[in-house]
C-alpha positions in Angstrom: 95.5 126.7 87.2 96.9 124.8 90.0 95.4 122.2 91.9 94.0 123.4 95.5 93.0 121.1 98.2 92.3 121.8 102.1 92.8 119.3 104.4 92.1 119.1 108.1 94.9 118.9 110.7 93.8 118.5 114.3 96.2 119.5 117.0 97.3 123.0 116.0 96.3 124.3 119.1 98.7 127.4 118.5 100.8 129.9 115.8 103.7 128.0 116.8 102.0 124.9 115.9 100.6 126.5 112.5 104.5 127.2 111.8 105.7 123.7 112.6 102.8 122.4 110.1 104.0 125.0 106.6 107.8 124.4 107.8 106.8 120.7 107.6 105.0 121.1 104.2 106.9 123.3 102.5 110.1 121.1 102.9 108.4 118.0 101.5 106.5 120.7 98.5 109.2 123.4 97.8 106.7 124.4 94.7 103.7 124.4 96.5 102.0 127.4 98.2 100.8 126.5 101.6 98.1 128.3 103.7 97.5 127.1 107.7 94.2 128.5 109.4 94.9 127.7 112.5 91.7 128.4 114.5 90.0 126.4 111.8 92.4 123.3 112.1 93.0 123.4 108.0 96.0 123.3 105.6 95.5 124.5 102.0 97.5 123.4 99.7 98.1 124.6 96.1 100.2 123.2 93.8 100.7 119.6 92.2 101.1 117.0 95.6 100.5 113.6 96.4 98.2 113.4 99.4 100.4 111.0 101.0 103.1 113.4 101.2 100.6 115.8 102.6 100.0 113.2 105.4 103.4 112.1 105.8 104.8 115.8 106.6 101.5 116.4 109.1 102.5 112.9 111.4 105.9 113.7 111.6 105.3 117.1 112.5 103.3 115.7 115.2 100.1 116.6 114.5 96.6 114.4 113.5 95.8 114.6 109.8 92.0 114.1 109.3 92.3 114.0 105.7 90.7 116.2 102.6 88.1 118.6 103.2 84.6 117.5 101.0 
């Protein structure tokens, strides 16, 4: 079973800016499956990631990353 953590991502004040955040992921974890909620302001990721990558592709997509989810 894979590995499945949520992390929060302020910012994403849009579905625009829920795309820009899974385009952003997605190139940096091709293997991973990524799930935005938006309204929420969280980012599940399932697969095997670093969570440095995780934050690396949230800042350069422009957007706050507020870390894992407890």
């Amino acid at each position: 079973m894979s590995a499945q953590t949520r992390y929060h991502v302020a910012g994403m004040t849009c579905e625009g800016c829920a795309k820009a955040v899974r385009r952003a992921l997605s190139s940096r974890l091709p293997d991973a499956v990524i799930a935005v909620d938006q309204p929420a302001g969280l980012v599940t990721v399932t697969g095997d990631h670093e969570e440095a990558t995780v934050r690396e592709a949230i800042d350069d997509a422009g957007y706050d990353f507020g870390g894992k989810v407890a």
